[in-house]
OpenMM code with the backbone's topology and positions (N, CA, C; nanometers):
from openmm import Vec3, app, unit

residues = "UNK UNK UNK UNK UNK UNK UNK UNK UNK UNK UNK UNK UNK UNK UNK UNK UNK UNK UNK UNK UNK UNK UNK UNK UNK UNK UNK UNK UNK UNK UNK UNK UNK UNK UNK UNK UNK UNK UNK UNK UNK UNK UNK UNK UNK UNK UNK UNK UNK UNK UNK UNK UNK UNK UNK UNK UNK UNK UNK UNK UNK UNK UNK UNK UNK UNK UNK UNK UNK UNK UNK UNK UNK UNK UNK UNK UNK UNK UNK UNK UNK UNK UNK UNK UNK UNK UNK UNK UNK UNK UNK UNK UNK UNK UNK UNK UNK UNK UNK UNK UNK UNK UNK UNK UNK UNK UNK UNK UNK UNK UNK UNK UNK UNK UNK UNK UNK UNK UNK UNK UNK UNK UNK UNK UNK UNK UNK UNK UNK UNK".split()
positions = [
    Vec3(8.0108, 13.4048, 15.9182),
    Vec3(7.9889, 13.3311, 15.7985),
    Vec3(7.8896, 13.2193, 15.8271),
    Vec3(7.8279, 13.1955, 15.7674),
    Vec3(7.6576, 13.0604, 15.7881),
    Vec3(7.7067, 12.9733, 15.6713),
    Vec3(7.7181, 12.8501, 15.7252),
    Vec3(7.7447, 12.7736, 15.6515),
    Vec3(7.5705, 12.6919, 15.5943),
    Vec3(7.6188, 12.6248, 15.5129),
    Vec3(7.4722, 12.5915, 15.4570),
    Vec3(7.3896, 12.4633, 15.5552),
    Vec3(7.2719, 12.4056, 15.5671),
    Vec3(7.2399, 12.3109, 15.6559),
    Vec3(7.2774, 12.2127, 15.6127),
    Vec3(7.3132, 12.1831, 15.5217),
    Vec3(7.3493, 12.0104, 15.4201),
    Vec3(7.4812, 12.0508, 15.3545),
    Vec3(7.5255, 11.9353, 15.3673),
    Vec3(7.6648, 11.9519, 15.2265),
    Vec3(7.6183, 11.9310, 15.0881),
    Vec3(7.5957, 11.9701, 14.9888),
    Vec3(7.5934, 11.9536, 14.8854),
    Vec3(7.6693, 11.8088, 14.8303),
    Vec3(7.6346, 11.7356, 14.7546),
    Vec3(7.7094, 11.5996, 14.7074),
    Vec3(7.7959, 11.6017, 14.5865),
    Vec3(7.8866, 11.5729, 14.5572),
    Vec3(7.9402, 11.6251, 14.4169),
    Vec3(7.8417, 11.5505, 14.3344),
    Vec3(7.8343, 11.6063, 14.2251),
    Vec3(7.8103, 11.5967, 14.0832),
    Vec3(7.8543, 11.4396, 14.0505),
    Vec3(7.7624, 11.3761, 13.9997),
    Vec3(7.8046, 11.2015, 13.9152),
    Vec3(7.8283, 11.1820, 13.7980),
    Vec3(7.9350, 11.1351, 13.7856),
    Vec3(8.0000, 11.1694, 13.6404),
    Vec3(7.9844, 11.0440, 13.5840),
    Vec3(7.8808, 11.0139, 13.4319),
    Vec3(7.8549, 10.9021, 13.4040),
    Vec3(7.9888, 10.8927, 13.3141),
    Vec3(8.0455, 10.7799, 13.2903),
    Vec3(8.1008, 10.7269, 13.1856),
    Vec3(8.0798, 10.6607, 13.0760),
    Vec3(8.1041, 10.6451, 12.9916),
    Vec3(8.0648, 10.5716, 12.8917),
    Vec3(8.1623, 10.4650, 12.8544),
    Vec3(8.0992, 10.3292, 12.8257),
    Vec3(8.1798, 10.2419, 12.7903),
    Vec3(8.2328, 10.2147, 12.6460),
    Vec3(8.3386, 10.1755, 12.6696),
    Vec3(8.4422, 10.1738, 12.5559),
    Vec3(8.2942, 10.0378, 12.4576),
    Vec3(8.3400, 10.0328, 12.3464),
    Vec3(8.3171, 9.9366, 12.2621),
    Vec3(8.3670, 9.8088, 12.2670),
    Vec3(8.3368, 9.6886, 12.2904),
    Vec3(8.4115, 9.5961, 12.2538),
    Vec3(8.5005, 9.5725, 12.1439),
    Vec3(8.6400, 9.5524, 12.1407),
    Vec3(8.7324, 9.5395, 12.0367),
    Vec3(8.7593, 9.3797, 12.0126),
    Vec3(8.7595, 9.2980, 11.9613),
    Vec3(8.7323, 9.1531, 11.9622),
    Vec3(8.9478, 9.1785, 11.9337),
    Vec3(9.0197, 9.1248, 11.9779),
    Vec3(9.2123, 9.1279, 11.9791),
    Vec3(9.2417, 9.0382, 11.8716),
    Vec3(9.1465, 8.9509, 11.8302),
    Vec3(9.1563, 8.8211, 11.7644),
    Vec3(9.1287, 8.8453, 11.6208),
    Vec3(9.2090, 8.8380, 11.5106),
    Vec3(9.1602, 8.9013, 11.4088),
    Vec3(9.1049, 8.7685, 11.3560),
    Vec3(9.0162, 8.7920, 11.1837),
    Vec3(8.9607, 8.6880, 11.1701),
    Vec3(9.0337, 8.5675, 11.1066),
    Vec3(9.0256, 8.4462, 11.0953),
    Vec3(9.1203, 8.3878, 11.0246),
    Vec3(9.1377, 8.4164, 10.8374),
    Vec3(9.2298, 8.4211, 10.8270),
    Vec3(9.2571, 8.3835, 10.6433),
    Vec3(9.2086, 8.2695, 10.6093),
    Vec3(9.1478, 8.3323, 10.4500),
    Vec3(9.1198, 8.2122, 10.3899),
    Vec3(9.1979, 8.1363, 10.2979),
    Vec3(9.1497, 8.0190, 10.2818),
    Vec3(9.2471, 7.8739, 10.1993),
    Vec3(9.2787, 7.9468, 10.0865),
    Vec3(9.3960, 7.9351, 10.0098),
    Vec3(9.4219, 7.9775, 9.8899),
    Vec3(9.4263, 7.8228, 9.7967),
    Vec3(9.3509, 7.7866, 9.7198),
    Vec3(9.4341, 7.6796, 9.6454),
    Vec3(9.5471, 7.6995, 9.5497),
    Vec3(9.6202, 7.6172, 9.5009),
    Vec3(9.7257, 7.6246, 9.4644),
    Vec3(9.7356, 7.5189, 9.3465),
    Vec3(9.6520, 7.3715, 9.3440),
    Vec3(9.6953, 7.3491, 9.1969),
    Vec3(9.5469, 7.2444, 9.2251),
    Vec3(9.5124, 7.2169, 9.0724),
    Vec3(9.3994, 7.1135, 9.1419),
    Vec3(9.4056, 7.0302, 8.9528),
    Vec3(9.4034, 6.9036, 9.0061),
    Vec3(9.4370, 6.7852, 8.9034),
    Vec3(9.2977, 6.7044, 8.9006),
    Vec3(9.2892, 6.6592, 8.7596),
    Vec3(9.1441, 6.5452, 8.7462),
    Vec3(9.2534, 6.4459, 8.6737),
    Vec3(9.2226, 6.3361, 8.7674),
    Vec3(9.3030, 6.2508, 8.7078),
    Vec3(9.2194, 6.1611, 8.5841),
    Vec3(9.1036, 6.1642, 8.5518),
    Vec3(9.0052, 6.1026, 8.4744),
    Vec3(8.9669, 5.9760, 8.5523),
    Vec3(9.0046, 5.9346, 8.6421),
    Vec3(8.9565, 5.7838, 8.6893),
    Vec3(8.9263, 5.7899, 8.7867),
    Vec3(8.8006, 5.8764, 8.8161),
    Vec3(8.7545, 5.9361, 8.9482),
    Vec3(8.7954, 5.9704, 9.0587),
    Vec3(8.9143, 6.0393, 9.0461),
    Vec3(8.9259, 6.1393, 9.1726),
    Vec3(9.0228, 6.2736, 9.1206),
    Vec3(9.0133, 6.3737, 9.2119),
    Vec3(9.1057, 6.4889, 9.1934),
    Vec3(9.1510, 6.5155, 9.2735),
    Vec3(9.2731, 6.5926, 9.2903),
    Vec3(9.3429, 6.5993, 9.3884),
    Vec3(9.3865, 6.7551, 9.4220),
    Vec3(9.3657, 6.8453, 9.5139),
    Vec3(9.3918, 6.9547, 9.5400),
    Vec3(9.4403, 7.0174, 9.6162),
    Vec3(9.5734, 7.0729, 9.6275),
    Vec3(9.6937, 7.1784, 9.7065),
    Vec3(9.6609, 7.2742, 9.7427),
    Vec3(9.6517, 7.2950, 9.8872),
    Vec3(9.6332, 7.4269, 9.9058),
    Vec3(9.7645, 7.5285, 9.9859),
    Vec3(9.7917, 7.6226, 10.0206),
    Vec3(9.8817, 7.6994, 10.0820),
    Vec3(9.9309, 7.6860, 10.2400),
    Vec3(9.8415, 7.5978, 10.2877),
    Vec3(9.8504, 7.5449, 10.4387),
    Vec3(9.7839, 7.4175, 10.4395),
    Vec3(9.8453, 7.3959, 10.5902),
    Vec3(9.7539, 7.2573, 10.6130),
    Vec3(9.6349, 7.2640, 10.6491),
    Vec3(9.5819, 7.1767, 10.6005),
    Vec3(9.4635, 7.1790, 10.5890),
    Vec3(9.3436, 7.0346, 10.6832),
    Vec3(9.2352, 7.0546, 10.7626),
    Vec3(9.1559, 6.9621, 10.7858),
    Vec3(9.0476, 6.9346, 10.6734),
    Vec3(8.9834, 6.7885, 10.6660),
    Vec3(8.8504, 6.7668, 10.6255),
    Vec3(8.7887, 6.6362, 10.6347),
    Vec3(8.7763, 6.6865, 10.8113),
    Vec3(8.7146, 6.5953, 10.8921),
    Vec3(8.5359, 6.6265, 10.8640),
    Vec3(8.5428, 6.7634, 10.8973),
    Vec3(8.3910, 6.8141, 10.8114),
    Vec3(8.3458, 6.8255, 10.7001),
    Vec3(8.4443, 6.6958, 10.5902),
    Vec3(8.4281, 6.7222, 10.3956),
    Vec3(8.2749, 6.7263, 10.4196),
    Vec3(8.2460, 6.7732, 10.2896),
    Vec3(8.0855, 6.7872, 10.2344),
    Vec3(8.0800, 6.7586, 10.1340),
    Vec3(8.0994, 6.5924, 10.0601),
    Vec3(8.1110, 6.6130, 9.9286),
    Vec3(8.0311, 6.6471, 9.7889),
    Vec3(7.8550, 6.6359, 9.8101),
    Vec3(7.7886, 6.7423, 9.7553),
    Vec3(7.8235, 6.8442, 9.7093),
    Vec3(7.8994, 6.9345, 9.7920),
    Vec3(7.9895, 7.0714, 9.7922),
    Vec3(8.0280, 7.1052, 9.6478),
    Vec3(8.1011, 6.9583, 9.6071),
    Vec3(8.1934, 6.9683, 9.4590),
    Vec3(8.1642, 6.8797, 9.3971),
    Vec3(8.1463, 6.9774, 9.2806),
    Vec3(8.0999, 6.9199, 9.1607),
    Vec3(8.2272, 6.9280, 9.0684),
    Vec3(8.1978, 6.8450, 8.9308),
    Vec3(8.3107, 6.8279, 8.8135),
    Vec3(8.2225, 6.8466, 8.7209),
    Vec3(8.2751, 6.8783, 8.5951),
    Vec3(8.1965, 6.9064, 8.4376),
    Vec3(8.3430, 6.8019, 8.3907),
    Vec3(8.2811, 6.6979, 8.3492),
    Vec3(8.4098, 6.6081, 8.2255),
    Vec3(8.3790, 6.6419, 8.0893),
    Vec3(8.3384, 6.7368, 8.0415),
    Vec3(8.2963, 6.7953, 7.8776),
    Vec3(8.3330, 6.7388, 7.7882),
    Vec3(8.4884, 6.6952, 7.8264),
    Vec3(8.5816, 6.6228, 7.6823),
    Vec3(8.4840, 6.4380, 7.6631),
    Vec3(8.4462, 6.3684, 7.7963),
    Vec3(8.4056, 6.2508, 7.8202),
    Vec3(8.2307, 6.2529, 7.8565),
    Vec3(8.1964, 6.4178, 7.8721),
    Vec3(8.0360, 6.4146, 7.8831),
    Vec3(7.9770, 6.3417, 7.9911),
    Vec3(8.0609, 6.3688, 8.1072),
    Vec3(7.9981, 6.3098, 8.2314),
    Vec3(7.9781, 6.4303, 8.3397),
    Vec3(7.9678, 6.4276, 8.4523),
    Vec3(7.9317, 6.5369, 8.5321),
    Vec3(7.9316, 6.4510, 8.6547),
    Vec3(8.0632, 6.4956, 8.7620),
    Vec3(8.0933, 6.4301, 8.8691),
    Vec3(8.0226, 6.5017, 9.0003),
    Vec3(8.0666, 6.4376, 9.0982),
    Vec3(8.0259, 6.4983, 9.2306),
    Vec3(8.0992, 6.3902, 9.3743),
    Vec3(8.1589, 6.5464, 9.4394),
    Vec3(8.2492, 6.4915, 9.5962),
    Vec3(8.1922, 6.3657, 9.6694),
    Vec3(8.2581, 6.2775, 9.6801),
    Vec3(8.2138, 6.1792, 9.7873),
    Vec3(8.2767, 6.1503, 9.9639),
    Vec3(8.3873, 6.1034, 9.8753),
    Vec3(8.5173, 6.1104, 10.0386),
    Vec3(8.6606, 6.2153, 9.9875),
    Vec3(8.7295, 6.1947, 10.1224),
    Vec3(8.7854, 6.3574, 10.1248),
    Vec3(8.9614, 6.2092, 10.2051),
    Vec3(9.0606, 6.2231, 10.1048),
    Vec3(9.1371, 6.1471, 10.1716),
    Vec3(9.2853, 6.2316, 10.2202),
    Vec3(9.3285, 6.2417, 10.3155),
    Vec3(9.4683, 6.3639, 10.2773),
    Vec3(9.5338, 6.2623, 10.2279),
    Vec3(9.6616, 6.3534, 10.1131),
    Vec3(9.7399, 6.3096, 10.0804),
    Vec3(9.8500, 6.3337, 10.1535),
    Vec3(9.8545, 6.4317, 10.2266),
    Vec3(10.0200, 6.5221, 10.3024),
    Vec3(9.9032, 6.6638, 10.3836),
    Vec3(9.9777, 6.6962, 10.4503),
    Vec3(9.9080, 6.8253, 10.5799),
    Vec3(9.8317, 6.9188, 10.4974),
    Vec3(9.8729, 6.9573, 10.3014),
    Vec3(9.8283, 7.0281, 10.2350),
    Vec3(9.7822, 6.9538, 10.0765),
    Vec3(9.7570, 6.8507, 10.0953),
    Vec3(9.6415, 6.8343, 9.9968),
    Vec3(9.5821, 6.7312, 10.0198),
    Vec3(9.4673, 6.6948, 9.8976),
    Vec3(9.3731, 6.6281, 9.9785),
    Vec3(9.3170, 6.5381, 9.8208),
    Vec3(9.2554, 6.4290, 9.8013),
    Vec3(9.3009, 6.3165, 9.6910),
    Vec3(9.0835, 6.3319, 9.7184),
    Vec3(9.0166, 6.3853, 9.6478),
    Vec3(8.8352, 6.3515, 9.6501),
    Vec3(8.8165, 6.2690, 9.5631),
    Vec3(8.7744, 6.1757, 9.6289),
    Vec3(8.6642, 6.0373, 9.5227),
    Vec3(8.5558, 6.0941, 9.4774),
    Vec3(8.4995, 6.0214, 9.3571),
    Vec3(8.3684, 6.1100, 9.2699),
    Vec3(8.3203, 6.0317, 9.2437),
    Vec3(8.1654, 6.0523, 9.2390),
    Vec3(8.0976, 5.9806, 9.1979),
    Vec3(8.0082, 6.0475, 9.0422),
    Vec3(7.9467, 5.9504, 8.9792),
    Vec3(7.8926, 5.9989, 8.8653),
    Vec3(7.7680, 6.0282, 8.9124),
    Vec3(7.7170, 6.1393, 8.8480),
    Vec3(7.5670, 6.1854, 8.8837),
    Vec3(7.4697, 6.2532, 8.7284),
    Vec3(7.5751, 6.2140, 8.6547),
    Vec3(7.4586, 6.2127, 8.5004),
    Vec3(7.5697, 6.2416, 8.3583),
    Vec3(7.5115, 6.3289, 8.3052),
    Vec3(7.5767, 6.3389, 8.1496),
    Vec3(7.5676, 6.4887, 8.1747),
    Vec3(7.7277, 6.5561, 8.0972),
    Vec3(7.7548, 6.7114, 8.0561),
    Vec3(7.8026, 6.7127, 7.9719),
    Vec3(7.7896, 6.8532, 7.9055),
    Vec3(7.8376, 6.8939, 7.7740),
    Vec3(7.9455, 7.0122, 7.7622),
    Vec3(8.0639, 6.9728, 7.6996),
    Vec3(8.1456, 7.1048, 7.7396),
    Vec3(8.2902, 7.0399, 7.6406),
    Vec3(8.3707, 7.1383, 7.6496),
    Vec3(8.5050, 7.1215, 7.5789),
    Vec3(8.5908, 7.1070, 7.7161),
    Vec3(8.5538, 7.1528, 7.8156),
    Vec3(8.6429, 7.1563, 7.9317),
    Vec3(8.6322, 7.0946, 8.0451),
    Vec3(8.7172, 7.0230, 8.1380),
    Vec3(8.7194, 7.0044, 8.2357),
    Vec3(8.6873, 7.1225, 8.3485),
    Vec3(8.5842, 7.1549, 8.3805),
    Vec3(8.5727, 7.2548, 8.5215),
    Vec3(8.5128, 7.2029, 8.6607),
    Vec3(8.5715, 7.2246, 8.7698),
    Vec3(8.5623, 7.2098, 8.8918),
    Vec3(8.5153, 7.3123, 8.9392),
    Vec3(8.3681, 7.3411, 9.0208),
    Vec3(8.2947, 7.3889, 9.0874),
    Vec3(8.2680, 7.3654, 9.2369),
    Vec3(8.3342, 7.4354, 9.3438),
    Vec3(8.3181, 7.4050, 9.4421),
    Vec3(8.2693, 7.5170, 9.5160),
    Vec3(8.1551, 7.5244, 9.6863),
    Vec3(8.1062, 7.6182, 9.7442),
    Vec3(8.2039, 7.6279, 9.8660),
    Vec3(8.1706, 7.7241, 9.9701),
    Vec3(8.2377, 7.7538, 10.0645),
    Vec3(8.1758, 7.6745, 10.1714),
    Vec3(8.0612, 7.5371, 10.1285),
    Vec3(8.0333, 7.4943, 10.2224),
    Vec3(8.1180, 7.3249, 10.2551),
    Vec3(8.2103, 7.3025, 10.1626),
    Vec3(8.3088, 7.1617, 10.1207),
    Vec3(8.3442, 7.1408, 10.2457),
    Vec3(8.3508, 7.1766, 10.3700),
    Vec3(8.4023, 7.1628, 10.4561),
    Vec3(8.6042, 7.1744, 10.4685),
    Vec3(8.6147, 7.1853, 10.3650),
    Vec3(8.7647, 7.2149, 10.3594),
    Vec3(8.8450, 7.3341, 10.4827),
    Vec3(8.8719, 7.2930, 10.5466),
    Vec3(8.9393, 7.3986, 10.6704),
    Vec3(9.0437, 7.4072, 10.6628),
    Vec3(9.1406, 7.5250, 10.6933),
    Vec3(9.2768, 7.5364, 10.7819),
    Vec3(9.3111, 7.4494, 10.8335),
    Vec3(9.3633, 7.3712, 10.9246),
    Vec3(9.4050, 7.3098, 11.0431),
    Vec3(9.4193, 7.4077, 11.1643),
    Vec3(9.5079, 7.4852, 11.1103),
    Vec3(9.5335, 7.6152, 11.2291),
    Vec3(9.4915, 7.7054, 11.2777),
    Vec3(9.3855, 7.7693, 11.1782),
    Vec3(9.3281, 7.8658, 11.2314),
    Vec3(9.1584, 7.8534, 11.2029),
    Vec3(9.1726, 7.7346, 11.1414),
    Vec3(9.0285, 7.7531, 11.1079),
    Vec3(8.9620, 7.8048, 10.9485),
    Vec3(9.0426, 7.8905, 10.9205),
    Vec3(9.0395, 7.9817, 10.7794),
    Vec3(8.9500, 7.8507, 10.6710),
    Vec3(8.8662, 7.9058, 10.5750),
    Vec3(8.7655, 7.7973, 10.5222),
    Vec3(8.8441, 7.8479, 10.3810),
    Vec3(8.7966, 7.7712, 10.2903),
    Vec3(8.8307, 7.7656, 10.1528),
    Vec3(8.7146, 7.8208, 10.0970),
    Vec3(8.6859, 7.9487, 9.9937),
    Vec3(8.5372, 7.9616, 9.9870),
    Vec3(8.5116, 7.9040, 9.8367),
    Vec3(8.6127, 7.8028, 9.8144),
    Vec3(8.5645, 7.7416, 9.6855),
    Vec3(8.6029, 7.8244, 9.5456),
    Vec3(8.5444, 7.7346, 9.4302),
    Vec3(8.5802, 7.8267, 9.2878),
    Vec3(8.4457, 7.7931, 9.2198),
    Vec3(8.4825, 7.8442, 9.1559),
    Vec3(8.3260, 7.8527, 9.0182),
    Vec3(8.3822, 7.8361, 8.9046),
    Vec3(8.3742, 7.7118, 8.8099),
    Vec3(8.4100, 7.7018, 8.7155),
    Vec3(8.5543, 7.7216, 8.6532),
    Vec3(8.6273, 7.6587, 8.7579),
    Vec3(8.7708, 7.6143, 8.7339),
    Vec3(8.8087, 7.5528, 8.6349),
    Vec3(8.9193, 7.5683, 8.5631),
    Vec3(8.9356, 7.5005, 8.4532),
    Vec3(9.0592, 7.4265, 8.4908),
    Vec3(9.0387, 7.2722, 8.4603),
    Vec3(9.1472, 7.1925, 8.5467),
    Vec3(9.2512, 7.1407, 8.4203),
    Vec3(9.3553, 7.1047, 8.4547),
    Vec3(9.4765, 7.1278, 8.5731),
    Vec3(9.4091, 7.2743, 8.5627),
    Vec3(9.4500, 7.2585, 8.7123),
    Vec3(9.4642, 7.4330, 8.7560),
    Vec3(9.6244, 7.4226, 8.8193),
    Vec3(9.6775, 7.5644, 8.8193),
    Vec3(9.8142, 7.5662, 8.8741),
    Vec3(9.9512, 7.5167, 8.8505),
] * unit.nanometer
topology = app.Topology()
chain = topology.addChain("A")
for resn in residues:
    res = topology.addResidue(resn, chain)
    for name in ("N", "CA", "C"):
        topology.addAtom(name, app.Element.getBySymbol(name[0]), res)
């Protein structure tokens, strides 16, 4: 029997890598829960968790006073308790409307505390809400 002059090498078996799976799901977002205009510049708003707003943005939120024909906007961000939060307003001109509505973006800085989860705001809320 003649064996061969070289050993042959096995065969290289590529693998393929798995995908990254991120374990961490993403956080939930803020639900609000009741939101008040008290008429004497500020409102006050509940949400479903506690909440930070160390990063307020008060630009963010706006007010329509329709019944009084003013048109507010966020200034400071005060907590009242772990889940709501008391915004000072400032006046920024004249509106026209039958209703009180609160307009806010997902950029208010309003956070979770816990997980981070952002509030992505409302569009034309009609206040009391909740």
């Amino acid at each position: 029997m003649t064996f061969p002059a070289y050993t042959p090498a096995m065969r290289r078996m590529h693998h393929r890598r798995k995908p990254y799976v991120s374990s961490r799901p993403s956080p939930a977002g803020l639900v609000l829960i009741s939101a008040t205009f008290n008429g004497t510049f500020t409102i006050n708003l509940v949400f479903d968790r506690a909440i930070d707003v160390s990063g307020f943005n008060g630009p963010a939120i706006t007010l329509i006073d329709g019944p009084d024909g003013l048109l507010w906007q966020g200034q400071n961000a005060t907590l009242l308790s772990d889940v709501s939060v008391r915004i000072s307003l400032t006046n920024t001109g004249g509106a026209t409307g039958d209703d009180v509505l609160l307009t806010a973006t997902a950029a208010s800085g309003i956070v979770a505390s816990d997980d981070g989860g952002t509030w992505s705001g409302c569009s034309d809320l009609v206040l009391p809400f909740g």
